[in-house]
MARBA-3410 file (N, C-alpha, C, O; in Angstrom, 1 decimal):
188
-14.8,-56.8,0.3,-14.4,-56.6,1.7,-14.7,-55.1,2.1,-15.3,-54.3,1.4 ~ -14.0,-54.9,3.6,-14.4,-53.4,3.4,-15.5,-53.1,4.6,-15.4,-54.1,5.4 ~ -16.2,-52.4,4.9,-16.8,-51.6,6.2,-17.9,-51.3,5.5,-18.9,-50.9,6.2 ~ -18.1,-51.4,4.0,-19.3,-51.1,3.2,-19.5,-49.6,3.2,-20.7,-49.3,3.5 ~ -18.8,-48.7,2.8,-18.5,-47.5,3.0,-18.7,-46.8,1.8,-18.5,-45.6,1.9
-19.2,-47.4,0.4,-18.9,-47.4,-0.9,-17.7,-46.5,-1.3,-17.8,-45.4,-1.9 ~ -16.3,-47.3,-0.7,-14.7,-47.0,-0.9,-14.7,-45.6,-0.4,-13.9,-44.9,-0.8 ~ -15.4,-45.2,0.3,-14.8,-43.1,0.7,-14.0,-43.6,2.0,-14.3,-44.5,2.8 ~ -13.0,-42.8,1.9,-12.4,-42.7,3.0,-12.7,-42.0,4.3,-13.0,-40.8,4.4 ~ -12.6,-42.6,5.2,-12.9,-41.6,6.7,-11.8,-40.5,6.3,-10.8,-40.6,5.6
-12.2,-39.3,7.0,-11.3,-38.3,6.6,-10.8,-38.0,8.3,-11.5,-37.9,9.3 ~ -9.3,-38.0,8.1,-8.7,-37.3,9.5,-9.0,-36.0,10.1,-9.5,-35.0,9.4 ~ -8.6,-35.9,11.6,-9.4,-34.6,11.7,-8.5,-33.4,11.4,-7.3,-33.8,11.5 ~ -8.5,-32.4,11.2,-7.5,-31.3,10.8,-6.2,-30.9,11.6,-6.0,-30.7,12.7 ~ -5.6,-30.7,10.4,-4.0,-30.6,11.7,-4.1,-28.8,11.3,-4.4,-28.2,10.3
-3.6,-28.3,12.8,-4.2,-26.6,12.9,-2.5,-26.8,12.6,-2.0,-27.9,12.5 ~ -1.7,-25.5,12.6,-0.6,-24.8,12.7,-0.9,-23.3,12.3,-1.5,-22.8,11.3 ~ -0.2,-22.8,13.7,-0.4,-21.3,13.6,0.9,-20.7,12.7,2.1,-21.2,12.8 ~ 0.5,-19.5,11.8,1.6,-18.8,11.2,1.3,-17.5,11.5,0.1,-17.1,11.7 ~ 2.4,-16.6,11.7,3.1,-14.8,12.7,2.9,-14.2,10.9,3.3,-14.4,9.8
2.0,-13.2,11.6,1.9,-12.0,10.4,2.2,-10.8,10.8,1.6,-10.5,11.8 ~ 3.2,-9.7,10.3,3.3,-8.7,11.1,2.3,-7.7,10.8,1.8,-7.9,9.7 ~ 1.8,-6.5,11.7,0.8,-6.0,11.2,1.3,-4.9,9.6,0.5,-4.6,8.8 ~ 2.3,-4.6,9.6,2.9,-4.3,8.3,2.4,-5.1,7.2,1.7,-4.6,6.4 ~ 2.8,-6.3,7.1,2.4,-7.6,6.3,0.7,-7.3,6.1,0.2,-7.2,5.0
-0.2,-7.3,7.7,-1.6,-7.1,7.4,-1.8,-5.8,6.6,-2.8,-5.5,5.9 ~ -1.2,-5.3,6.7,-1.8,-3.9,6.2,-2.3,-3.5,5.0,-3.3,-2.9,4.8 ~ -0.9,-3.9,3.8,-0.9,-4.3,2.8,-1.2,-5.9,1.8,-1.5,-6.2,0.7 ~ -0.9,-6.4,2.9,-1.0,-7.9,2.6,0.1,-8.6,1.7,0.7,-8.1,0.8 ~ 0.3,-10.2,2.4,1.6,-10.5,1.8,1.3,-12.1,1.4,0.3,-12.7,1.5
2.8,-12.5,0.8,2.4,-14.2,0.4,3.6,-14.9,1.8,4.8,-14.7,2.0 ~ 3.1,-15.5,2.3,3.5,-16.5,3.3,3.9,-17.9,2.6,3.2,-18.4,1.8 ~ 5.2,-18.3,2.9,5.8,-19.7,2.1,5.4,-20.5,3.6,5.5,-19.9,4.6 ~ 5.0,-21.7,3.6,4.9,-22.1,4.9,5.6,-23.7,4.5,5.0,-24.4,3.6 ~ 6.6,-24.3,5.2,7.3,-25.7,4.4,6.1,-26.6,5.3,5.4,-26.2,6.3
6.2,-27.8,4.9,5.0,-28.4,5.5,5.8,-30.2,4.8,6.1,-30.6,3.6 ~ 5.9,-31.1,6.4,6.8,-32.4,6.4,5.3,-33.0,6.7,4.7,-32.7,7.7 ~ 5.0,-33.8,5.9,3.6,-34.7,5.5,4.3,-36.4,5.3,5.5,-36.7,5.0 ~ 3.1,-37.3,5.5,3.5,-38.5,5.5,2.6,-39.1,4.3,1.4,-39.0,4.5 ~ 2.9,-39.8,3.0,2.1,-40.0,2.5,2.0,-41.4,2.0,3.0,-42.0,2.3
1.2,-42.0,1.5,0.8,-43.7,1.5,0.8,-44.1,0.0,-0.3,-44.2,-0.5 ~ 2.0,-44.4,-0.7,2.1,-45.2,-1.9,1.1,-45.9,-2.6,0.2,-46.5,-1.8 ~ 0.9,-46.0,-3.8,0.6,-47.5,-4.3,0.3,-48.7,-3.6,-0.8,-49.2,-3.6 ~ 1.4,-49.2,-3.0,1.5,-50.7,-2.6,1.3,-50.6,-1.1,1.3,-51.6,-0.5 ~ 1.1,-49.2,-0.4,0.8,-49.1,1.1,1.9,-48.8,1.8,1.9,-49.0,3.0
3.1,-48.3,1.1,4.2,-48.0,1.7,3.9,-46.6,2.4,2.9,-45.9,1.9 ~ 4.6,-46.1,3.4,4.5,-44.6,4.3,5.6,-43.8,3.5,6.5,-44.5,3.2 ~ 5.7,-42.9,3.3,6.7,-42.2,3.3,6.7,-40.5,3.5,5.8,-39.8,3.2 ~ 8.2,-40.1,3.9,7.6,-38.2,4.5,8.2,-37.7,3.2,9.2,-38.1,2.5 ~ 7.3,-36.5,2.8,8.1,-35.9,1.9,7.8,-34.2,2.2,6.6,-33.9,2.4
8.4,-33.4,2.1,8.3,-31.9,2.0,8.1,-31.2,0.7,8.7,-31.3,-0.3 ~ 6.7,-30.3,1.2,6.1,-29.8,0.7,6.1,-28.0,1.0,6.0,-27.6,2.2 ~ 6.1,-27.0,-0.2,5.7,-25.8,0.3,4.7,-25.4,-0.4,4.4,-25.7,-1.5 ~ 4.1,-24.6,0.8,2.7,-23.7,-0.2,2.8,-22.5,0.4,3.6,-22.1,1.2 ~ 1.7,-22.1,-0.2,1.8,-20.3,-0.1,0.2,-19.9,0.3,-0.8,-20.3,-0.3
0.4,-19.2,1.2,-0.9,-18.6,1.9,-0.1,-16.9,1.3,1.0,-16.4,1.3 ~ -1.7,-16.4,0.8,-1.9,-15.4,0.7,-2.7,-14.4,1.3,-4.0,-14.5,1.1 ~ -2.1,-13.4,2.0,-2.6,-12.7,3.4,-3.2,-11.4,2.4,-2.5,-10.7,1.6 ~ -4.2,-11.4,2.7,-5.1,-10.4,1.8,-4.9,-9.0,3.5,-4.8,-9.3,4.7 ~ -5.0,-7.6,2.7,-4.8,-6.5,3.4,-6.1,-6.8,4.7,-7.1,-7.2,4.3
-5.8,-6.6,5.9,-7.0,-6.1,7.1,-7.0,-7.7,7.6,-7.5,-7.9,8.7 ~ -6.7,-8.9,7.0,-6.4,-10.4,7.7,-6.5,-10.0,9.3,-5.8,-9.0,9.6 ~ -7.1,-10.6,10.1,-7.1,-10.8,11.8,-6.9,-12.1,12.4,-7.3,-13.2,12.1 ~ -5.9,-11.5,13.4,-5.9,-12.9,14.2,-7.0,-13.8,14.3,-8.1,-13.5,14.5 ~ -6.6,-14.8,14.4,-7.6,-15.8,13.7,-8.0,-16.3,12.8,-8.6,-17.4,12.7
-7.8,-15.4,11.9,-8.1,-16.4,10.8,-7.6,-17.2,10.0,-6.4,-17.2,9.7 ~ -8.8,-18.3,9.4,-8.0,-19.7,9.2,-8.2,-19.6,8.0,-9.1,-18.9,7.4 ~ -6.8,-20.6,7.3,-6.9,-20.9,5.7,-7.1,-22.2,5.4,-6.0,-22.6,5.8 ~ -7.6,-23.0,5.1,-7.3,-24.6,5.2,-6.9,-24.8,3.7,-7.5,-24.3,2.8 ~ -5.9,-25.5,3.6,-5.7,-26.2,2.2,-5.8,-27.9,2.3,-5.0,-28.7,2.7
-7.2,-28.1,1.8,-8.0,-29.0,1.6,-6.7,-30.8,1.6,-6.1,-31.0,0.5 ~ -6.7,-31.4,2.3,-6.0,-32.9,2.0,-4.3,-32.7,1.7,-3.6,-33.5,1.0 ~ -3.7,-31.4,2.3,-2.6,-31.4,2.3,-1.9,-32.3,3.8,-0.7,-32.4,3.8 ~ -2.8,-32.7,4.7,-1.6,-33.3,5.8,-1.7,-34.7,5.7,-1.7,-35.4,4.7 ~ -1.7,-34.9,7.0,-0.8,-36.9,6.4,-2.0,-37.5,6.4,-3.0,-37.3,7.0
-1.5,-38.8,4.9,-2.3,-39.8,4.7,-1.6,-41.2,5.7,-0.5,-41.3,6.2 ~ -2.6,-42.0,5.8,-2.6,-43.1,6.3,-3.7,-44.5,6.1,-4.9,-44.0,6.2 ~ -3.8,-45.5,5.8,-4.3,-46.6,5.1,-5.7,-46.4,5.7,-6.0,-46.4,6.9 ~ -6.6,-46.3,4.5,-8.3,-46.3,5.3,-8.5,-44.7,5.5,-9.4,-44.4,6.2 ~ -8.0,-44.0,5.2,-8.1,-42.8,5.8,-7.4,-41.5,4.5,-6.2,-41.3,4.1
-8.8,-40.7,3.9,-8.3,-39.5,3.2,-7.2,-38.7,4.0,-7.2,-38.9,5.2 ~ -6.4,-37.9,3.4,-5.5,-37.0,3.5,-6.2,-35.4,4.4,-7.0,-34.5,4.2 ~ -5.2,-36.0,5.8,-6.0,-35.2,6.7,-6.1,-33.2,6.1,-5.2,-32.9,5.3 ~ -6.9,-32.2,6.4,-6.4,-31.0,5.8,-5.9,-30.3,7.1,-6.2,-30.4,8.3 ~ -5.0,-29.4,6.4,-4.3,-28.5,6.7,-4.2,-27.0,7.1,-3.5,-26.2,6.6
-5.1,-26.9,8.4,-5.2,-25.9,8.5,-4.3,-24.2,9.4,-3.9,-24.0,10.5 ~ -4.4,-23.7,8.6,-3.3,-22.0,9.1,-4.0,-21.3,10.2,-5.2,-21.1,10.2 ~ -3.2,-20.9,11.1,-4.2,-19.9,11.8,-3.6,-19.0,11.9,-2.5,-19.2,12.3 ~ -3.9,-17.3,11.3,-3.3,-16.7,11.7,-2.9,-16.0,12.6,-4.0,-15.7,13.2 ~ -1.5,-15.4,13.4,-1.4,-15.1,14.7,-0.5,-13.6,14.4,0.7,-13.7,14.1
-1.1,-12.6,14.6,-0.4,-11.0,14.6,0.5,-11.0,15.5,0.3,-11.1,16.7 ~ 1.9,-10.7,15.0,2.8,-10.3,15.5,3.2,-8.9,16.6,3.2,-7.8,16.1 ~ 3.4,-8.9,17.6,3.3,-8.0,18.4,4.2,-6.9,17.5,5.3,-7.2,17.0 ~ 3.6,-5.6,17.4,4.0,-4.2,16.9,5.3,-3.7,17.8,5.2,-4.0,19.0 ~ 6.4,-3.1,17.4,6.8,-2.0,18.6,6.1,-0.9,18.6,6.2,-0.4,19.7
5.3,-0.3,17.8,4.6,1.1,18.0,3.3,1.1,18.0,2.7,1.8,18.7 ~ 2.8,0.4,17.2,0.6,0.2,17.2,0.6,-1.2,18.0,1.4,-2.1,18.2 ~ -0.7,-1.0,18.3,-1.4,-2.0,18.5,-2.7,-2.1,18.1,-3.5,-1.2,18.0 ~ -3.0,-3.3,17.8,-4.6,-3.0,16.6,-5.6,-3.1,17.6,-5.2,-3.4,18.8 ~ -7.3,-2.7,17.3,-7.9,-2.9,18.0,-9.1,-2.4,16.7,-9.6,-1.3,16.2
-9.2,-4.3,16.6,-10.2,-3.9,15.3,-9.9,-3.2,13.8,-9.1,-4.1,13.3 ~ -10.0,-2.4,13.1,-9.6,-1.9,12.3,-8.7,-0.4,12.7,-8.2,0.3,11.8 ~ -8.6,-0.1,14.2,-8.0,1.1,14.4,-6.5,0.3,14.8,-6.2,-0.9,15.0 ~ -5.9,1.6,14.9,-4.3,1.4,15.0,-4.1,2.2,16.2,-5.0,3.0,16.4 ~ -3.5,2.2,17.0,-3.4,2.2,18.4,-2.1,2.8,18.7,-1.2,2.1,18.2
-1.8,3.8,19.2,-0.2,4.1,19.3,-0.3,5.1,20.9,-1.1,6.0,20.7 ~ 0.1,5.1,22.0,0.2,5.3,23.5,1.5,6.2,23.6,2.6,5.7,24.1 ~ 1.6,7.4,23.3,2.4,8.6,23.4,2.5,9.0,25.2,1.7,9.4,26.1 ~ 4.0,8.7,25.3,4.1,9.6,26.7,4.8,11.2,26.7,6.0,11.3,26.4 ~ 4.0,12.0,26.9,4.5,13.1,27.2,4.7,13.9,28.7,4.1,13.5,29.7
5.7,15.0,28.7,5.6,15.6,30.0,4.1,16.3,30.6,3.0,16.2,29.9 ~ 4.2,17.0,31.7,2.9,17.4,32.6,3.0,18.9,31.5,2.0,19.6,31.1 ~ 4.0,19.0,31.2,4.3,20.5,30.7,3.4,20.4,29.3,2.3,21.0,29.0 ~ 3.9,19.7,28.7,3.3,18.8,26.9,1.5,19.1,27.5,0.8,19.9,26.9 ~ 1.1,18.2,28.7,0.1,17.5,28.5,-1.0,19.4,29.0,-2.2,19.7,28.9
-0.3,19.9,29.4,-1.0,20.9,29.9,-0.9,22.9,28.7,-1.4,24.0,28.7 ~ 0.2,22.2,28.0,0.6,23.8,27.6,0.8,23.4,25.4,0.7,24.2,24.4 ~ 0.9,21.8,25.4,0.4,21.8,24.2,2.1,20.9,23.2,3.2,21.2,23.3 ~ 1.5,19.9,22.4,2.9,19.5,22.1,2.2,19.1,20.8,1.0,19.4,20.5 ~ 3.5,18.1,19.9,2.7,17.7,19.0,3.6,16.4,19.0,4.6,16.4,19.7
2.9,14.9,18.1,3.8,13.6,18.0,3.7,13.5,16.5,2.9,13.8,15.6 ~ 4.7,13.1,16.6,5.5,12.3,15.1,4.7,11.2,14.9,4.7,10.7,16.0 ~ 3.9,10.3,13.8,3.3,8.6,13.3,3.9,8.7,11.8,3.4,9.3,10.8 ~ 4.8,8.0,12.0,4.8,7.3,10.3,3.8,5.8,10.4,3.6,4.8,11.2 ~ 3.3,6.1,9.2,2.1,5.5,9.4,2.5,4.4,8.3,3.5,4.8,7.7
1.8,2.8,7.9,2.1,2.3,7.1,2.2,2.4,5.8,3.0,1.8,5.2 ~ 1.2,3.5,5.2,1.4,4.0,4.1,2.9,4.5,3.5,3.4,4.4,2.4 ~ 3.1,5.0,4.5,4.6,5.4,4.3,4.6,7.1,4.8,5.7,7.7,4.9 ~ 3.6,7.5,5.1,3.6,8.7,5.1,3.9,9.6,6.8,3.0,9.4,7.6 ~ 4.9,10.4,7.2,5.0,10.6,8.8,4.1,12.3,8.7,4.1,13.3,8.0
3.4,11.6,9.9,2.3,13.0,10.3,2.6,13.7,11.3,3.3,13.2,12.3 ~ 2.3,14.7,11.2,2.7,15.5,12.3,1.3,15.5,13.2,0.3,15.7,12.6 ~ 1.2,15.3,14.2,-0.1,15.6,15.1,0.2,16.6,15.7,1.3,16.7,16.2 ~ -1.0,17.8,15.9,-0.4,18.9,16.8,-1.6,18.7,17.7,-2.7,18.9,17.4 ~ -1.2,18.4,19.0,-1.7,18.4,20.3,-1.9,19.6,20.8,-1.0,20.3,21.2
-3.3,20.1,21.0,-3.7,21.9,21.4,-4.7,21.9,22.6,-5.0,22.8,23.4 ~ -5.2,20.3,22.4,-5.7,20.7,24.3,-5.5,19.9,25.6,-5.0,18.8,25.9 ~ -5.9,20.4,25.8,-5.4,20.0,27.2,-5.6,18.6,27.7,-6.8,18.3,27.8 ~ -4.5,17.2,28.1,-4.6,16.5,27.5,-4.7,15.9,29.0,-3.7,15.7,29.6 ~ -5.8,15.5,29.7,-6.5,14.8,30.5,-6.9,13.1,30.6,-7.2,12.4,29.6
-6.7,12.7,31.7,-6.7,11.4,31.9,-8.1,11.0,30.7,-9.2,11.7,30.6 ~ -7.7,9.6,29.8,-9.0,9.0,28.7,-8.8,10.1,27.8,-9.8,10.1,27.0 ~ -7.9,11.2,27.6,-7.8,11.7,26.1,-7.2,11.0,25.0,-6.1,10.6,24.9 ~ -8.0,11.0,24.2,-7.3,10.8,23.1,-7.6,11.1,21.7,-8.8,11.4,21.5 ~ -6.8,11.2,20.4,-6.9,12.0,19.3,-6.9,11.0,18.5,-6.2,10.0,18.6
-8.2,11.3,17.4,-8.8,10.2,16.3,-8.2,10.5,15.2,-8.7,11.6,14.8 ~ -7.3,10.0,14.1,-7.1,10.6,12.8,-8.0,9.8,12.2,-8.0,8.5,12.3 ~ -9.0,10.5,11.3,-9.5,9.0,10.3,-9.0,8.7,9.4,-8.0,9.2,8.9 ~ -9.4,8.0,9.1,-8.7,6.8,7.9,-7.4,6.0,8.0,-7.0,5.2,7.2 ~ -6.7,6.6,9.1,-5.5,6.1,9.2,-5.0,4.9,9.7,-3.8,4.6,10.0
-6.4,4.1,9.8,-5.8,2.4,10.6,-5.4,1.4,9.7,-4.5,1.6,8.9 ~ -5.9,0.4,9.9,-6.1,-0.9,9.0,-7.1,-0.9,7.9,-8.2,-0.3,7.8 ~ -6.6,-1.5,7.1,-7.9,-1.6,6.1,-8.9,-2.7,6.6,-8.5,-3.5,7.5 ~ -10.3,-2.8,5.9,-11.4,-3.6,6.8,-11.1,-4.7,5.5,-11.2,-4.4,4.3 ~ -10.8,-6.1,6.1,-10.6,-7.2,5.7,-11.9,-7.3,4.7,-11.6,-8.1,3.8
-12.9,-7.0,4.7,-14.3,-7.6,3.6,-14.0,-6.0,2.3,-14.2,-6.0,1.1 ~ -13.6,-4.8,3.2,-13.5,-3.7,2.0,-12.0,-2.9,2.3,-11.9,-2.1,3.1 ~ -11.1,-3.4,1.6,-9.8,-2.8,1.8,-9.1,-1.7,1.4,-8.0,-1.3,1.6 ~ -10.6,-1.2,0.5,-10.3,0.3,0.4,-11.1,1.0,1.9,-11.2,2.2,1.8 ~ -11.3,0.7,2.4,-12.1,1.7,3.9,-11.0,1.1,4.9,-10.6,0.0,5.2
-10.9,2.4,5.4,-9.9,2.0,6.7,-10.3,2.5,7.5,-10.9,3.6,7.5 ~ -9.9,1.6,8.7,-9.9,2.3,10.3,-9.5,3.3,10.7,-9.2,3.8,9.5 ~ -9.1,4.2,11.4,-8.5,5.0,12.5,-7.2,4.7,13.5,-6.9,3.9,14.4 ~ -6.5,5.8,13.0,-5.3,6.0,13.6,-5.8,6.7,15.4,-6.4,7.8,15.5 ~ -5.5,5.9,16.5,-5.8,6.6,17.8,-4.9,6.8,18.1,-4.0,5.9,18.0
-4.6,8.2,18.9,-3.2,8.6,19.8,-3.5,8.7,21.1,-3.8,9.9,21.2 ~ -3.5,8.1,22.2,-3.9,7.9,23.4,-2.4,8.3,24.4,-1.2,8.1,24.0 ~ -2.7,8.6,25.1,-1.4,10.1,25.8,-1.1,8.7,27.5,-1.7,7.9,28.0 ~ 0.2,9.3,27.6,0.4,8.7,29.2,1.2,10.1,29.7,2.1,10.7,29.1 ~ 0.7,10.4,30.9,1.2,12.2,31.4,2.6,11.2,32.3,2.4,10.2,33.0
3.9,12.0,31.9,5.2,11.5,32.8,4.9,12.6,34.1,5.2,13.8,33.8 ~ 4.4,12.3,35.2,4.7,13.6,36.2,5.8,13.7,36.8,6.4,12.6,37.0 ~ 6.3,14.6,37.2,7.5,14.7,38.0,7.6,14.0,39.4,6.6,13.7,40.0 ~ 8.4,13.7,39.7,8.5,13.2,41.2,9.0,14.2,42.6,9.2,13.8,43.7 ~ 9.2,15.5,42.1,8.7,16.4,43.0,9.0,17.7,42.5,9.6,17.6,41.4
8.6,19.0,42.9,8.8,20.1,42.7,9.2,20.6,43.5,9.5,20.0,44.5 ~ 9.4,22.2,43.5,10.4,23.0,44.3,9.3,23.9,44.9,8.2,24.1,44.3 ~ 9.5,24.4,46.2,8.1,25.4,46.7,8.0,26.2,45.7,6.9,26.2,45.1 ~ 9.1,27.1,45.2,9.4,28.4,44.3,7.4,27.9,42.7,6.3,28.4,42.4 ~ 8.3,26.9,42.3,7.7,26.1,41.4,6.0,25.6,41.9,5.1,25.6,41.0
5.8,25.2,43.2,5.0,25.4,43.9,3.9,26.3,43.6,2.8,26.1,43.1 ~ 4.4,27.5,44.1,3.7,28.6,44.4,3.1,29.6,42.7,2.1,30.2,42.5 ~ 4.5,29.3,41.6,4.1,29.8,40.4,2.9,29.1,40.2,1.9,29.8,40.5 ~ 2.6,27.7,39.9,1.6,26.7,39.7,0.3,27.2,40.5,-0.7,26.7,40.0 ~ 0.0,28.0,41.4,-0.9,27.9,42.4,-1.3,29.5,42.1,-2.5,29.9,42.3
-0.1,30.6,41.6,-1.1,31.4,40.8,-1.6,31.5,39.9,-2.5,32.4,39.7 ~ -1.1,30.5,38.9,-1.9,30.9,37.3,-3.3,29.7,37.3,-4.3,29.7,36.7 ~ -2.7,28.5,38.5,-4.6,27.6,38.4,-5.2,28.0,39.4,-6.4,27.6,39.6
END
């Protein structure tokens, strides 16, 4: 009997599920437990659910998007291989970086005073290590300061890393005093 198939199973089509990596987790890379409720088909054709965990392992510089599949882990059903299982990964929003590629992204607001007479910012960076950045020029609308090596590591070589960028937002005042005024208008 049979569809004349020589017994292979049609195979189901892939069941996706997204899993949250924080970029901390990408940086170094981590093991993900992910529990996984599957349906599976006895001996005799009986259904039954059973829980399952596995473990995705997030290699350092991992990007959104990308997928793991573990081959015939989702549900079986009669006539039909064991559909696979596939992860997508989804970066967790940062409070302080934001990635962009292999660089690390961090958006510093300072005063008009800072942006004009010179400041410096604090990054503890994932390494573990806090830098001092010393800000010396003059810090104009689209500036921004490159540290190298300080981003992400590059997912194919995880010893080469991206860049740390410090990109500025100027707080201006919402008004001045003439006095203040007039100092401003002799020294520019």
């Amino acid at each position: 009997g049979g569809g004349g198939g020589g017994g292979r199973l049609r195979k189901q089509r892939p069941i996706m599920r997204k899993f949250q990596v924080s970029l901390d987790e990408l940086y170094t890379g981590c093991v993900k437990k992910m529990k996984i409720h599957r349906t599976i088909v006895d001996e005799s054709g009986q259904s039954m659910n059973v829980d399952k965990t596995i473990e995705i392992k997030v290699k350092p510089g991992w990007k959104t998007g990308t997928k793991i599949t573990f081959p015939e882990c989702g549900n079986e059903s009669p006539g039909y291989a064991a559909a696979d299982m596939v992860f997508v990964l989804e970066e967790k929003p940062h409070p302080f970086f934001t990635r962009e590629g292999d660089n690390l992204v961090h958006t510093e607001h300072i005063s008009l005073k800072e942006a004009l007479c010179g400041t410096h910012v604090m990054v503890k960076t994932f390494s573990g290590r806090n830098l001092k950045v010393n800000i010396r020029d003059v810090v104009r609308p689209g500036y921004q300061k490159v540290i190298s090596g300080e981003g992400m590591p590059n997912q194919k070589a995880p010893h080469m890393k991206g860049d740390l960028v410090l990109r500025f937002e100027v707080d201006w005042p919402y008004s001045i005093s003439q006095d203040q005024k007039d100092k401003l208008a002799a020294v520019l």
